[in-house]
Structure formats: C-alpha cells, structure tokens
C-alpha positions, 0 to 999 in steps of 0.5 A: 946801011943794012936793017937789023933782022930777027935772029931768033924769039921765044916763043917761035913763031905760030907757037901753039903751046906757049905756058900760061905762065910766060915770063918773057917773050925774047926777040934777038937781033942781028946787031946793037939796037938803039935802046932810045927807040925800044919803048912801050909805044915800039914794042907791043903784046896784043892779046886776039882773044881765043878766036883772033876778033879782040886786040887788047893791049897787055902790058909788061915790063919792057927791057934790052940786053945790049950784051947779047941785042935782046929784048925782053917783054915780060907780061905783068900778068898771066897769059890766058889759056886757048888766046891767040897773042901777037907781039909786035916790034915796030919798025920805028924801032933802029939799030945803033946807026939809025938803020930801022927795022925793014917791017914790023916784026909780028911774032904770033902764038897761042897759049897752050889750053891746060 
C-alpha cells in the first residue's frame, strides 16, 4: 500500500529560466500509474501571471509513458516570457493498485525573461 512519489520533473522545481518554447513538462513516478486516473481534470498547467495574482488554466495535450511511469504535459501554446507557472498533479491521481498520490504534486517555475 505504498503512494506513488515524484522521482524527478523537468523543469525542476522553483526553475527560474525555463524556455519560452517548453515542449513538455515531464513528471516521473516511482511506479505504473493508472492512466484512467491521468486526465485533463487531474492534471493541470496554472499560468500566475509575472507577479503570482492570476491563475489561468493553459491547456495542452496530456499523455503517459507506461515504459518508463511518465507523464508528459505539452502546452498548445508558448509559455510567457517573466509568468510564474504551477503545474499540478492531483491527488485524485493512483498508481496501478489503486494507491493515491499522498498530496498534490506542485511543481512551480517561471519562464526565463528573454
């Protein structure tokens, strides 16, 4: 009965010169994760704004490698330059045995100025 963990992201957490350009933001497990639970409700890109007051959905095109217990979240659109993003996992998200997330996953950067 043990949670799925984050074994590692790109961007990295507090990343403060992620590219415009982002194709994906990668989140990898520990374990198989239950890709029924992987979903555009699950799994969302917050865009704060350059000073954190916004919180506007971006949307993008969700997937997960089973191969190597990866979920790939690629914006349809660029990423502004200087805006602070958080990308959340919810814990509504399992692993293959029904095991949820312990928290959410917050994984907060900001997009490089130039």
């Amino acid at each position: 009965k043990t949670p799925p963990v984050v074994i590692s992201s790109n961007p990295s957490q507090s990343a403060l010169d992620v590219p415009q350009n982002l194709e994906a933001i990668k989140i990898i497990f520990s374990e198989s994760m239950n890709e029924s639970t992987i979903t555009n409700f699950n799994i969302i890109l917050y865009d704060l704004g350059p000073d954190k007051k916004n919180e506007r959905i971006v949307h993008g095109k969700l997937s997960y490698d089973a191969s190597t217990f990866t979920i790939s979240f690629a914006p349809k659109e660029s990423l502004t330059r200087g805006n602070f993003y958080e990308f959340i996992v919810y814990s509504d998200v399992t692993d293959t045995a029904g095991n949820a997330l312990e928290n959410d996953v917050v994984l907060k950067f900001k997009v490089k100025n130039e």
